[in-house]
C-alpha positions, 0 to 999 in steps of 0.5 A: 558541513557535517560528516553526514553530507560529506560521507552521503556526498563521498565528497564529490560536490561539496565545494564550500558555498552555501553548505550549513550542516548539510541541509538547504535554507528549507531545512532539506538534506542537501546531499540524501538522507543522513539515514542513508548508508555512508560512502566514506568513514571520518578518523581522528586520533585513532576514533571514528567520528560521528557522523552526523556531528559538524566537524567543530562539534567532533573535534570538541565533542569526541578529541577534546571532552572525551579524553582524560589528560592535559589537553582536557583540563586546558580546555575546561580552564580556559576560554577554549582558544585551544581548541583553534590553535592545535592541529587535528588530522582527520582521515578519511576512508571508503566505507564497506557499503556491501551489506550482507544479503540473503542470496535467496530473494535479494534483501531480506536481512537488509530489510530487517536491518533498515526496519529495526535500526536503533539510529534515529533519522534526526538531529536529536543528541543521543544524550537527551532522553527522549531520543531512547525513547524514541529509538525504542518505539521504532524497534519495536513497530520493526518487530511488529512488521517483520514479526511473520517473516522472523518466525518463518526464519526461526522455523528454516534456521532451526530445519536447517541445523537438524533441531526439527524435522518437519516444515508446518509451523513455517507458514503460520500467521499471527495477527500483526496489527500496526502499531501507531507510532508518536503519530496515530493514523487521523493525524498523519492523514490530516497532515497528507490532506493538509500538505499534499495537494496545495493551498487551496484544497487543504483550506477547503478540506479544513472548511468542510471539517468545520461546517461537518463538525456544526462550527461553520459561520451561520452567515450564508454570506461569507466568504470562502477562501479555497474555494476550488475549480472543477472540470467537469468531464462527459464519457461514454458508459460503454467505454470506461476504459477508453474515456479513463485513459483520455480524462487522465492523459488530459487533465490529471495533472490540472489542480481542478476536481474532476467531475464526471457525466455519461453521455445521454444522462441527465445526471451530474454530480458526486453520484455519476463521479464515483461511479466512475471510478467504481465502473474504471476499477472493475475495468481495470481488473478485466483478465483480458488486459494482462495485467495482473497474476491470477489466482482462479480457483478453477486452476491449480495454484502456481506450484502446486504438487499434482496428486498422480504427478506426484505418485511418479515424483512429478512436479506441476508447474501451473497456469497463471494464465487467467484463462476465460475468467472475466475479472482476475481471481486474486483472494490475497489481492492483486499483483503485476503479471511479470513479464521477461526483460527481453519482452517486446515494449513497442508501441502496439505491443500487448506489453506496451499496452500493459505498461500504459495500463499502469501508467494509467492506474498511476494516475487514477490512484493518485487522482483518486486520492487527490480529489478523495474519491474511492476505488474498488480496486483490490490490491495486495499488500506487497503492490502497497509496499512498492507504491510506498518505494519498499523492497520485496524479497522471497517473504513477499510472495506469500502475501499474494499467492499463498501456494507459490510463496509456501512453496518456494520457502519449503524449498529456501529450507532445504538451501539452508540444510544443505548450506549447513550440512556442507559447513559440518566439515565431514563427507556430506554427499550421502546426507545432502543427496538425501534431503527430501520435498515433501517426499521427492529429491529435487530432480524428480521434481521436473523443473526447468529455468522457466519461471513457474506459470509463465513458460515463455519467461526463461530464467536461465538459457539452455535446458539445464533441470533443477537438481539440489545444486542448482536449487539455490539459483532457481529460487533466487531468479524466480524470485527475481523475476517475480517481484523485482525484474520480472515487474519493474516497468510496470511498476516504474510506469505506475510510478511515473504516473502517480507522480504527474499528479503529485509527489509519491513520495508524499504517502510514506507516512503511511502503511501499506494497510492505511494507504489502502483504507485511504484508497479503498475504504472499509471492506468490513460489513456493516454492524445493523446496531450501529446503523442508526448512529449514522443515518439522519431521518427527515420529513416525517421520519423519525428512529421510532417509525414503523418503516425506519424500523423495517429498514434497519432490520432489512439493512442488518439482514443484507448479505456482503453483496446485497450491502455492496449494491445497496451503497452502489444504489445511494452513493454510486459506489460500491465502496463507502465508510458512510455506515463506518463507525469510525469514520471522520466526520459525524453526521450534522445535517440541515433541513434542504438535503444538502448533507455531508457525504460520510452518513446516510439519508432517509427522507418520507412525506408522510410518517406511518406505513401507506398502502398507496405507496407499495406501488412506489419505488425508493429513489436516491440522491446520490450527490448528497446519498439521500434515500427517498423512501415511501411507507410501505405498510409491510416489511417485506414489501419494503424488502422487495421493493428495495432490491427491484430497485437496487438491482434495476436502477444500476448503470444510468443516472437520471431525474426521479 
């Protein structure tokens, strides 16, 4: 049993069977993760073991090799029967588990210790090189990711003791990209793929990598091993919401891929499916259901200064309320709503309803990603970093409402100068009762224990106003309430759900940026020079026809929303890496229409522009995005053409 389990155990389970170094035969920590904190710390001989040493490897390690006396020439001159024969004494003591944590937020230097932690979570010998090398690449992504907030606190640290006067670089972004560590993103994706989901759909996953990438058998006749099961599912295209709820309730939790078709549609296939999780995701963004903080620029921003409010030292608290807005308006991405502990979580309730609501994005996102389908469901970062099992804290609340968490770190500023001012020693009152929010003292702010947007979410009882006494347990319940309390069931049902469909868990190996490609593709334009490296001509086409041409330029020509629509149009989604450039699969077609999904088709009868085709519209295959397009003879007929038909031929799926 190595120190590691026993201190993670606080030796309460240990009792000496079955235990090989703390692990289980599956190689599995037996008692958490040895980069867990210790309950317990081990002593021998006035040293501190380490512990993720056995306890042989200790005593021979840290007792005997490393002491310079007689005991250590006997060992090394001897067949070692010493080291049994002599008695050591190892005492044990309870470890001091309380880390020190910024009291605005909760965990702020606990995150950035956990983040830049040079001690790696393996069994590799600190001794052999390639464990420096190793614990140095992982200090280094730490300081990438905590790169915003370190600037944000070198700016507070230096307000603080007096070195600058003014708060305008607090906010300043940079350009923190993620740094692939030992592993690059398509090969941890690969892994997922490959582990996640069972047996039988990472040998079909690895099928379809080999016929996309032109190795697959010619022999139609062979075999396929994993072949997988489809549930084929029939919902009501008024109703998306209601049908989602019930398909997933029912069948998310089956091993097989779930296919959908609308009732009077003829429709079936790929197409119809992705459209369906297209039409759930706008569904599930709906203000009406409370899910989500708004951010509408039809409202003030949460906390935002009102301009007379403030010639009279006033201070505006907001709505966050999405007010008649059919979607909720989130530029930074969506965030849960938060709702008081206290709040009524009956059956029937509007927040019972809010809680299932994320039980079911649960089990679409993980549903989703098992089947590899894509949503068009704008989450924030800091929704990503709770998926991932991440602590937030006061930084986090920039990421998702820009106005609200500058706001809130202003005054975190003030906190630390007041903090260090009372530190001086001297008579402090004058200089304390001095400090200023953007001109106004605190008290003339006109806050209460309510949390900002949300009047019916009392932080505090009583009627008690902030004032810079008090301003510290403000900011810390409002962040409380905003990221952690205020949220928990949500995100606790949300969990609940993923996990009826497999292991959450299993996403760690990502960031919170990568698991959104995974989830949500590409939001990026498209590049019209790159468009032709990933759309393969057919039946008559060529890149050099006069209507290929047009297209191109039309394509290029697309506004955001128009290139939206028009992958809506031959996909079924809005949402697509097919034009990407770096997408996985490249495109290897054969000649019956059959294609891979990652690249776009285009397909004609004839091969130079045909005035009996300007009275034709374009169709499309969705299941294999084939776009059935006729000759136009002019480019701007095309052009009309193809929004008529991208524009009118939403929302039903039927036989051209």
């Amino acid at each position: 049993m190595s120190f590691a389990a026993a201190a993670m155990a606080g030796l309460g389970t240990a009792n000496g069977r079955g235990i090989r170094g703390g692990r289980d035969r599956q190689g599995r920590p037996l008692f958490g993760s040895c980069n867990d904190p210790p309950k317990l710390i081990f002593t021998a001989g006035g040293k501190q073991l380490n512990r993720h040493l056995t306890i042989y490897q200790a005593i021979q390690r840290q007792l005997v090799l490393d002491d310079d006396d007689e005991r250590y020439a006997d060992f090394i001159s001897s067949d070692g029967s010493r080291l049994w024969s002599d008695i050591y004494t190892i005492t044990y003591q309870r470890a001091d588990g309380q880390t020190d944590r910024v009291s605005i937020g909760g965990s702020s230097s606990t995150t950035t210790s956990s983040i830049v932690q040079g001690e790696l979570p393996c069994d590799l010998e600190k001794s052999n090189p390639t464990y420096n090398i190793l614990a140095l690449l992982r200090v280094l992504e730490g300081l990438n990711q905590l790169a915003p907030r370190l600037r944000a606190q070198l700016v507070s640290d230096n307000f603080a003791e007096g070195k600058i006067s003014s708060l305008d670089g607090l906010n300043a972004t940079g350009v923190d990209k993620s740094m692939p560590i030992l592993f690059p993103f398509e090969t941890r994706r690969q892994y997922f793929y490959s582990t996640a989901f069972g047996l039988s759909r990472a040998l079909n996953r690895l099928q379809q990598q080999q016929g996309a990438d032109g190795h697959g058998s010619a022999n139609e006749r062979e075999v396929r091993v994993g072949r997988l099961q489809r549930q084929k599912v029939r919902v009501s295209r008024n109703r998306i919401l209601d049908s989602a709820a019930k398909v997933m309730e029912m069948y998310s939790s089956q091993k097989a891929v779930l296919e959908v078709e609308y009732f009077g549609e003829v429709g079936t296939g790929l197409g119809p499916t992705l459209e369906f999780y297209t039409l759930l995701s706008h569904d599930l963004q709906k203000a009406a259901l409370g899910m989500w903080r708004s951010n509408s620029s039809s409202e003030k921003p949460t906390m935002e200064i009102d301009e007379d409010c403030n010639k009279n030292g006033k201070f505006n608290n907001g709505s966050g309320s999405p007010g008649d807005a059919d979607v909720v308006q989130a530029l930074l991405g969506l965030f849960p709503r938060p709702f008081p502990p206290n709040n009524d979580a009956s059956e029937g309730s509007q927040f019972y309803k809010v809680v299932e609501y994320f039980r079911l994005v649960g089990r679409v996102m993980a549903k989703a990603l098992q089947d590899g389908r894509l949503l068009d469901l704008p989450l924030s970062t800091a929704f990503y970093k709770l998926v991932l099992g991440q602590e937030l804290d006061l930084y986090d609340i920039l990421s998702f409402d820009m106005e609200f968490g500058k706001v809130l770190q202003e005054l975190h500023t003030l906190v630390c100068r007041k903090h260090y001012i009372e530190s001086s020693g001297t008579d402090n009152r004058d200089a304390i009762a001095s400090l200023r929010f953007r001109g106004a003292v605190i008290e003339d702010l006109c806050l209460d224990f309510t949390l900002p947007g949300y009047p019916d979410y009392i932080l505090k009882p009583g009627d008690e106003t902030v004032d810079i006494n008090n301003l510290e347990e403000y900011i810390s319940l409002v962040v409380d309430a905003t990221v952690k309390t205020g949220i928990m069931r949500q995100v606790e049902a949300f969990k609940a759900g993923f996990n009826q469909v497999f292991d959450i868990s299993s996403l760690q190996i990502f960031s919170p940026q990568e698991l959104d490609y995974l989830l949500c593709g590409r939001r990026e334009l498209w590049e019209p020079e790159t468009l032709v490296d990933h759309i393969k001509f057919d039946h008559g086409y060529t890149a050099k026809s006069p209507a290929i041409i047009n297209l191109l330029e039309i394509m290029g020509e697309f506004t955001p929303e128009q290139q939206r629509a028009f992958c809506q149009f031959v996909t079924g989604t809005k949402v697509t890496t097919w034009w990407s450039s770096s997408t996985q699969s490249k495109v290897n077609h054969c000649e019956k229409g059959i294609h891979s999904s990652s690249a776009g088709n285009v397909a004609a009868n004839g091969t130079g522009p045909s005035e009996s085709a300007d009275d034709d519209l374009p169709s499309v295959m969705t299941c294999a995005n084939y776009l059935k397009l006729p000759p136009y003879s002019t480019k701007e007929i095309m052009y009309k053409k193809l929004l008529y038909a991208i524009s009118e031929g939403q929302g039903s799926f039927d036989l051209s």
